[in-house]
mmCIF file of the C-alpha atoms, coordinates in Angstrom:
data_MODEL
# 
_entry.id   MODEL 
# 
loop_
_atom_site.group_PDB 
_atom_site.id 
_atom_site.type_symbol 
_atom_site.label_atom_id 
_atom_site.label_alt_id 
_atom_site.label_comp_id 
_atom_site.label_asym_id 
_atom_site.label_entity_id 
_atom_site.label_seq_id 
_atom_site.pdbx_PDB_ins_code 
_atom_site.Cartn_x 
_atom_site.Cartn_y 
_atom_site.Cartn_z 
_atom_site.occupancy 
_atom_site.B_iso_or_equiv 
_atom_site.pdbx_formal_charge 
_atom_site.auth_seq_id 
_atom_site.auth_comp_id 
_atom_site.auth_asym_id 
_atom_site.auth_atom_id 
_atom_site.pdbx_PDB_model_num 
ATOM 1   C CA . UNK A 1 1   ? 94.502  61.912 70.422 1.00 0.00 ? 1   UNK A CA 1 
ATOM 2   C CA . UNK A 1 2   ? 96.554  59.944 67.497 1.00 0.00 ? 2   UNK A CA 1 
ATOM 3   C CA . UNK A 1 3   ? 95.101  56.930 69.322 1.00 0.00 ? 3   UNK A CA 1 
ATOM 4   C CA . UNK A 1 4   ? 91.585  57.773 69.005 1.00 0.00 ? 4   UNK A CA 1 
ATOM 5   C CA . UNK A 1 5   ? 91.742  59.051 65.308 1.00 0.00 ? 5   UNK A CA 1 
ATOM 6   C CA . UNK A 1 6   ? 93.132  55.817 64.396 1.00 0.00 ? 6   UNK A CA 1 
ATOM 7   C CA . UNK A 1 7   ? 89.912  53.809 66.324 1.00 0.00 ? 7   UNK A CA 1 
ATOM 8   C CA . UNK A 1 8   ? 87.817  55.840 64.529 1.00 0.00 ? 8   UNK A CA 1 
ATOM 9   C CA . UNK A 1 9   ? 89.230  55.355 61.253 1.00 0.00 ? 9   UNK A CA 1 
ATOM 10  C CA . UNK A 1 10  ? 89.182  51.896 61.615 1.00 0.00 ? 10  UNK A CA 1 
ATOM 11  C CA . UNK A 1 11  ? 85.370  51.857 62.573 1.00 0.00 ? 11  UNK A CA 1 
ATOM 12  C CA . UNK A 1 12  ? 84.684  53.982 59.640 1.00 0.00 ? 12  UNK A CA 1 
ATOM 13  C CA . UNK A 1 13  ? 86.495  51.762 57.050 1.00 0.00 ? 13  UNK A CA 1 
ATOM 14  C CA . UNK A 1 14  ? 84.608  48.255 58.913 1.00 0.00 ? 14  UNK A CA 1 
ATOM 15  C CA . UNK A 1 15  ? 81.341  50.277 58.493 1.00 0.00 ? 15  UNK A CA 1 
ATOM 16  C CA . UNK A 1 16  ? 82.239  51.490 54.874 1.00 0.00 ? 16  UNK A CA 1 
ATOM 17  C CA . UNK A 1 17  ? 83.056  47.756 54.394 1.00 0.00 ? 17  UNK A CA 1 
ATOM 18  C CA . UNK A 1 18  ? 79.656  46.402 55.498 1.00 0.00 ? 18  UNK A CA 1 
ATOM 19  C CA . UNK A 1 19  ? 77.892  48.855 53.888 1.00 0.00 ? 19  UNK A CA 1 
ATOM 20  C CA . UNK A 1 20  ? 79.795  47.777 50.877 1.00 0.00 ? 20  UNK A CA 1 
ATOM 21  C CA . UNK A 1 21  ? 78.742  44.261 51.585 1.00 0.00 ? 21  UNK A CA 1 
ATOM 22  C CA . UNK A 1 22  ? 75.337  44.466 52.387 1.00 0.00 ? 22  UNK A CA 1 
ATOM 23  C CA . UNK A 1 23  ? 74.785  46.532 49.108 1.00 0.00 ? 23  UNK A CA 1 
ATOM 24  C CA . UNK A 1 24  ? 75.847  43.650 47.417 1.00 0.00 ? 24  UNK A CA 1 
ATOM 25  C CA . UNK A 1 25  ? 73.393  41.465 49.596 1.00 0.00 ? 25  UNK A CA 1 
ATOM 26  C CA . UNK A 1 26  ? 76.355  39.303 50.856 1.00 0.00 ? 26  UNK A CA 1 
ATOM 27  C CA . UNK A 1 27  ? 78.643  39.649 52.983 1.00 0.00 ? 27  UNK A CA 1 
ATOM 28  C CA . UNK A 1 28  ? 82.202  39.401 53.421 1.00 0.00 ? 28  UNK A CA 1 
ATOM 29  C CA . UNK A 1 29  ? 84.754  37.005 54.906 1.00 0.00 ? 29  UNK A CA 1 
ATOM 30  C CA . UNK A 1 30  ? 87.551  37.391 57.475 1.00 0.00 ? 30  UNK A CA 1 
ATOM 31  C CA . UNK A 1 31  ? 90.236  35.277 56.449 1.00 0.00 ? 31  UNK A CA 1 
ATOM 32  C CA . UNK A 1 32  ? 93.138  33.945 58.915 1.00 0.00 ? 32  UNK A CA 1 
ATOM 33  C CA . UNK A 1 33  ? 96.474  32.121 57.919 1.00 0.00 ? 33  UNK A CA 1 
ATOM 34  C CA . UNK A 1 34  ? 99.746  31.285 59.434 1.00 0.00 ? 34  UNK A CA 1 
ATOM 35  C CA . UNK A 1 35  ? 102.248 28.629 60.644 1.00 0.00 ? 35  UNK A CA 1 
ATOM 36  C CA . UNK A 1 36  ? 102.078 27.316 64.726 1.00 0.00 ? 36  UNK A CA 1 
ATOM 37  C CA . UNK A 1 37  ? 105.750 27.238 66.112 1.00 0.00 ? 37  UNK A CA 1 
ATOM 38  C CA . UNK A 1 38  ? 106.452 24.333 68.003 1.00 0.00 ? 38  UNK A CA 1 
ATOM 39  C CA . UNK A 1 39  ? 108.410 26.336 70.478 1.00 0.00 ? 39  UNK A CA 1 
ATOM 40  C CA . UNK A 1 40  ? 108.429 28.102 73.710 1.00 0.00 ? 40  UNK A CA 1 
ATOM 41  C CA . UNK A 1 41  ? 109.295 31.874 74.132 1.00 0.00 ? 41  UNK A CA 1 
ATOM 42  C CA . UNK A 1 42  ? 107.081 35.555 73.892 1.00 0.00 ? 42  UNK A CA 1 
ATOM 43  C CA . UNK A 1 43  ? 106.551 36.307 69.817 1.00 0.00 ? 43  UNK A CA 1 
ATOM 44  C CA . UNK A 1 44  ? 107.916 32.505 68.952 1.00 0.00 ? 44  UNK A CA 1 
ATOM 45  C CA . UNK A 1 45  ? 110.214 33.570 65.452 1.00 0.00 ? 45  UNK A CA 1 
ATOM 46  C CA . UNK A 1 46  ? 108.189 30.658 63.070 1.00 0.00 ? 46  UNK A CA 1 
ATOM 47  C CA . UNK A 1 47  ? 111.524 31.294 60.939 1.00 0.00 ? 47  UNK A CA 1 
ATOM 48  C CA . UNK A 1 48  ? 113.820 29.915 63.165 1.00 0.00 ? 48  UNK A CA 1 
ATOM 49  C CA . UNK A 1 49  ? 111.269 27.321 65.193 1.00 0.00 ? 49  UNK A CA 1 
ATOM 50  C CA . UNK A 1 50  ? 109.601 24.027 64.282 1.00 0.00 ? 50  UNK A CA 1 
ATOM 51  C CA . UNK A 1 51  ? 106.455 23.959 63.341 1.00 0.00 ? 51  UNK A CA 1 
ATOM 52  C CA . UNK A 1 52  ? 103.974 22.498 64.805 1.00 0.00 ? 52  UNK A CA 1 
ATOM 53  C CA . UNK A 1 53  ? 101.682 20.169 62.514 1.00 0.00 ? 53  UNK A CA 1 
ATOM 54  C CA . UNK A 1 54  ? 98.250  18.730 63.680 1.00 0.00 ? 54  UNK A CA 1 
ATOM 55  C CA . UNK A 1 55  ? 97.427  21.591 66.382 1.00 0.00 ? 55  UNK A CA 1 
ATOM 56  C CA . UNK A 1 56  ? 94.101  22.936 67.281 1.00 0.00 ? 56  UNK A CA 1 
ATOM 57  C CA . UNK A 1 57  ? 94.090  26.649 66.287 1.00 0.00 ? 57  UNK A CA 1 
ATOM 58  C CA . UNK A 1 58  ? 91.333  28.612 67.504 1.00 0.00 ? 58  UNK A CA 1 
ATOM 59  C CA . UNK A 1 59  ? 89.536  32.497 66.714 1.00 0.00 ? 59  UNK A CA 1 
ATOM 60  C CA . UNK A 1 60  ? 88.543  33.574 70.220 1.00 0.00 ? 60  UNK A CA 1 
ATOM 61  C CA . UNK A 1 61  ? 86.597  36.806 70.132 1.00 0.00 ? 61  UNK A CA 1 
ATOM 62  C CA . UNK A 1 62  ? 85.502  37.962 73.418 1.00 0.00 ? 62  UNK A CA 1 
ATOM 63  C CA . UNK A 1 63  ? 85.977  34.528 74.788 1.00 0.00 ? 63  UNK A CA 1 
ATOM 64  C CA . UNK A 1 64  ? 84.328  33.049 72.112 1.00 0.00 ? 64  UNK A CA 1 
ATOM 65  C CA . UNK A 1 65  ? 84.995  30.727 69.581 1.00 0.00 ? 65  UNK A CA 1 
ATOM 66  C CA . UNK A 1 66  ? 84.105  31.982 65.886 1.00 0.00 ? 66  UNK A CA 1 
ATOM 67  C CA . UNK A 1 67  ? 86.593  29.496 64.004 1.00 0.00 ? 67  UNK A CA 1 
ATOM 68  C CA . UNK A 1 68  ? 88.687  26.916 63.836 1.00 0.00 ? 68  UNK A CA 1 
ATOM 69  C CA . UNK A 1 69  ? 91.084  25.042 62.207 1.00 0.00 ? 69  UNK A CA 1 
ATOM 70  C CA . UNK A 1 70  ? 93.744  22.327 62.184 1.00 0.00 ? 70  UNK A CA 1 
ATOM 71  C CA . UNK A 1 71  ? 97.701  23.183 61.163 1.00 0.00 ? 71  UNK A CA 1 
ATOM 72  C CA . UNK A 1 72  ? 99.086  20.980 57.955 1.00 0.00 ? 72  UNK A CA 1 
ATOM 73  C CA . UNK A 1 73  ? 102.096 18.813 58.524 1.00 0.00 ? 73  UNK A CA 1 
ATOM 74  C CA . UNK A 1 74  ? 104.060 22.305 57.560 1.00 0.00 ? 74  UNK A CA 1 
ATOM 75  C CA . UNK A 1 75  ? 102.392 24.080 60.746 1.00 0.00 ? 75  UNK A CA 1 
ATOM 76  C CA . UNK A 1 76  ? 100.391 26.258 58.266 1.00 0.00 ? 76  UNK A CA 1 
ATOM 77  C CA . UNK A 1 77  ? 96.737  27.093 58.566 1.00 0.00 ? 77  UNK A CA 1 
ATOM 78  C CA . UNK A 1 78  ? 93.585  28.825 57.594 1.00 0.00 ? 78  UNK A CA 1 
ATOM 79  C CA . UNK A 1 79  ? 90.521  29.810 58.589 1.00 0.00 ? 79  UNK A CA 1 
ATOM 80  C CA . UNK A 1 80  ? 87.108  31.441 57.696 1.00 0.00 ? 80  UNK A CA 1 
ATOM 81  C CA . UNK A 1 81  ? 84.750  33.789 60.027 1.00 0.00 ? 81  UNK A CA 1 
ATOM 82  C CA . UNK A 1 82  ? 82.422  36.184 58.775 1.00 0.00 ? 82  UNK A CA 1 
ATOM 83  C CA . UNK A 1 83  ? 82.657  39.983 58.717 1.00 0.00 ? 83  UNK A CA 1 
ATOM 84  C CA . UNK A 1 84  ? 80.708  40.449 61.790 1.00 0.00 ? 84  UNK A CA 1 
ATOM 85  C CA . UNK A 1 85  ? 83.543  39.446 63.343 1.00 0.00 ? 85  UNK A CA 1 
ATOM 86  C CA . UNK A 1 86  ? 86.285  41.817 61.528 1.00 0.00 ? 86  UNK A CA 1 
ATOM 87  C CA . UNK A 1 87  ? 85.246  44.998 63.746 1.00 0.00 ? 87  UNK A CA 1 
ATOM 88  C CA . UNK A 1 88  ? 86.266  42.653 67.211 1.00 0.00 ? 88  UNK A CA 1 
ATOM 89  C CA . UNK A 1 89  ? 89.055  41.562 65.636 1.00 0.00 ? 89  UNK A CA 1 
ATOM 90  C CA . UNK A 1 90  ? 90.439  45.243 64.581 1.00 0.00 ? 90  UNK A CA 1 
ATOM 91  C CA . UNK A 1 91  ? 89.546  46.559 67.836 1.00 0.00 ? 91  UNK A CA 1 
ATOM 92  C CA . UNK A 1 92  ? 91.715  43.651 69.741 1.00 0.00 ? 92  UNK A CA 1 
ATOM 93  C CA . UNK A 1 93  ? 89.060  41.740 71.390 1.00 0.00 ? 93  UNK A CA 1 
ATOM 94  C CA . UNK A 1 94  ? 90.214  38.179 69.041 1.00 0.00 ? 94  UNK A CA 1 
ATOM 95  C CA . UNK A 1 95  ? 93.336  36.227 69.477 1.00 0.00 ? 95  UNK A CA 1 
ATOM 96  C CA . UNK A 1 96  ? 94.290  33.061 67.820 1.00 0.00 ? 96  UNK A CA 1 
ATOM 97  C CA . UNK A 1 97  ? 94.481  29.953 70.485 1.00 0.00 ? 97  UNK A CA 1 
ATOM 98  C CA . UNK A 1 98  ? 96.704  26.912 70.291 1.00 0.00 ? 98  UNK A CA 1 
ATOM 99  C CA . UNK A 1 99  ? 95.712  24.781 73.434 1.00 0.00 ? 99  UNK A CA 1 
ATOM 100 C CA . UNK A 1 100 ? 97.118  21.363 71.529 1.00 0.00 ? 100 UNK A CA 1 
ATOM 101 C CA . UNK A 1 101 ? 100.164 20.412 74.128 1.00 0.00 ? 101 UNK A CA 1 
ATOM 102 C CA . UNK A 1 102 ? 103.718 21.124 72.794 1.00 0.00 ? 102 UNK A CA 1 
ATOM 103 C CA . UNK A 1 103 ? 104.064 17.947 73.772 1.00 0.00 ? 103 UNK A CA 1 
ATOM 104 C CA . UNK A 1 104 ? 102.967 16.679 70.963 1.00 0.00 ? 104 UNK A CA 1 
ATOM 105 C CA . UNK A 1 105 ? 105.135 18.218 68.661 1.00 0.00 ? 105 UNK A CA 1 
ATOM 106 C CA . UNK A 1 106 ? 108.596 17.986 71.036 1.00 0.00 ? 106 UNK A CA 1 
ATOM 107 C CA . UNK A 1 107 ? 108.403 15.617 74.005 1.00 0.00 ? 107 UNK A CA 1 
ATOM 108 C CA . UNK A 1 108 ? 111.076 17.781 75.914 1.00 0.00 ? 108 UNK A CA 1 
ATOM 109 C CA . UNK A 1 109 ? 108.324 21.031 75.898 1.00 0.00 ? 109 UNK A CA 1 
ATOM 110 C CA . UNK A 1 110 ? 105.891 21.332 78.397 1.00 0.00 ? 110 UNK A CA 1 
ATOM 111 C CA . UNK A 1 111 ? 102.751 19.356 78.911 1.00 0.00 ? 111 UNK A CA 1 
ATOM 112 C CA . UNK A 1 112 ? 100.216 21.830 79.774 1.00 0.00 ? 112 UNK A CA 1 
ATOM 113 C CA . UNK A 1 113 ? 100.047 25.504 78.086 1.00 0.00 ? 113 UNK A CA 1 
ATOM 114 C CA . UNK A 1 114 ? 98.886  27.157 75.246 1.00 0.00 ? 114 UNK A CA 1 
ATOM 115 C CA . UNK A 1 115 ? 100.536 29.239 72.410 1.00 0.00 ? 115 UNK A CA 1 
ATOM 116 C CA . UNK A 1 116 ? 98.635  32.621 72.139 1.00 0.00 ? 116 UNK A CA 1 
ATOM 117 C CA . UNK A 1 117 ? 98.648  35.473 69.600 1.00 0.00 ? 117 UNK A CA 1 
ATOM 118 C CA . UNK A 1 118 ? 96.581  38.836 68.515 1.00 0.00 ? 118 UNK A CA 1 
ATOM 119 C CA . UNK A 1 119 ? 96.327  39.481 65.087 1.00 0.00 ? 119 UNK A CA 1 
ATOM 120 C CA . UNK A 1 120 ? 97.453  41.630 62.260 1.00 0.00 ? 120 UNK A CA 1 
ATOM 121 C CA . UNK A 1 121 ? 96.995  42.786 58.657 1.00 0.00 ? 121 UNK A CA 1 
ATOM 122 C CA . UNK A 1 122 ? 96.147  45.511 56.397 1.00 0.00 ? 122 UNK A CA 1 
ATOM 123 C CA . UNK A 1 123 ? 92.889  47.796 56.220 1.00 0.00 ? 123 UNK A CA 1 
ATOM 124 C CA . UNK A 1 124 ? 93.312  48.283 52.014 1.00 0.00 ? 124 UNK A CA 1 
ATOM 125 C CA . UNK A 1 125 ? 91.940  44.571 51.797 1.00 0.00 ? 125 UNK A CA 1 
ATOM 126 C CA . UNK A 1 126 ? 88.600  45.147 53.675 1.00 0.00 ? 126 UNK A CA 1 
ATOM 127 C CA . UNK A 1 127 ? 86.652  46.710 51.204 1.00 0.00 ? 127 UNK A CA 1 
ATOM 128 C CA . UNK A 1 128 ? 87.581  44.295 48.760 1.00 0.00 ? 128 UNK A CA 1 
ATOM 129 C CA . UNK A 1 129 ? 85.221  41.962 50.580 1.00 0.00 ? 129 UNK A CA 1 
ATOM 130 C CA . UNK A 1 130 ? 88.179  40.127 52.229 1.00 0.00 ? 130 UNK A CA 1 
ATOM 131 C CA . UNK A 1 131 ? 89.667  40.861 55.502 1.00 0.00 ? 131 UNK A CA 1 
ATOM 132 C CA . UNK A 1 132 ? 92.653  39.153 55.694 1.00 0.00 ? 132 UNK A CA 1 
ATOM 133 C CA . UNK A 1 133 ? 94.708  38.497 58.970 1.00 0.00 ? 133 UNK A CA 1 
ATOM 134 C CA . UNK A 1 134 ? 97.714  36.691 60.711 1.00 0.00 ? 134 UNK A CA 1 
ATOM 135 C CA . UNK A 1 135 ? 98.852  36.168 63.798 1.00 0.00 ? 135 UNK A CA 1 
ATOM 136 C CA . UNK A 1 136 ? 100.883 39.068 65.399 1.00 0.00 ? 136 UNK A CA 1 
ATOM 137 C CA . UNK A 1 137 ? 103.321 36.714 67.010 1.00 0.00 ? 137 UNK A CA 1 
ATOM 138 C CA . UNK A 1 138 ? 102.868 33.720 69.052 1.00 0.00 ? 138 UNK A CA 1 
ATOM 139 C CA . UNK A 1 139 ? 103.681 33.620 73.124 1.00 0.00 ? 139 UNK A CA 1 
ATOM 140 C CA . UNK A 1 140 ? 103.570 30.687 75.033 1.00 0.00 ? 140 UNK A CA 1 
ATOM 141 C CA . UNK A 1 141 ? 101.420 30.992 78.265 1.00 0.00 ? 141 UNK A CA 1 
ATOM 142 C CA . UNK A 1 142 ? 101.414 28.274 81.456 1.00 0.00 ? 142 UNK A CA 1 
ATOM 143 C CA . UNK A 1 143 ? 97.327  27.471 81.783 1.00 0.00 ? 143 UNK A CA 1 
# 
């Protein structure tokens, strides 16, 4: 029951949030930034791990791609989507995609895989116009 008043809540503040938006006539931004471990593992610590410069990271929503970007020399990244895709995101359907080869960043890790994560942040930020979000914790998976 906790489950579903939480869901709900979270619909209401997205649909508070585009209300918000469209009242404005523009709308607002989901935001995503983090650092790409160059390691292997479930929830990768970026703390303790390399990272991983000049990876592909990719928002998949629903098996979609909405965004994209490319990790500095630190591992770091950022990305823009637009609000449309915020509800998806909060309701778990988006996870951030590394399919670059961890190869490339340590020749002793494997050739063929992907890092994969879900995503996190705080509601308070929505109705500013600003969703902002960061990866959960990245997991390698064998493709």
């Amino acid at each position: 029951m906790a489950s579903k008043a939480a869901f709900l809540l979270v619909v209401a503040t997205v649909a508070a949030a585009c209300a918000v938006s469209s009242a404005q006539t523009k709308f607002g931004k989901l935001v995503v930034t983090g650092v790409v471990p160059c390691n292997t593992g479930t929830l990768i610590d970026v703390a303790t791990s390399p990272a991983f410069p000049d990876a592909n990271v990719e928002l998949r929503c629903g098996g979609n791609v909405v965004a994209g970007a490319k990790t500095s020399s630190n591992g770091s990244f950022a990305m823009e989507a637009d609000m449309t895709n915020a509800l998806v995101a909060l309701v778990g359907v988006c996870e951030l995609v590394v399919d670059t080869p961890l190869v490339k960043c340590d020749g002793k890790l494997p050739a063929a895989g992907a890092l994969v994560s879900y995503l996190q942040g705080p509601l308070a930020r929505l109705l500013s116009g600003v969703f902002q979000l960061a990866p959960a914790g990245f997991s390698f998976q064998m493709s």
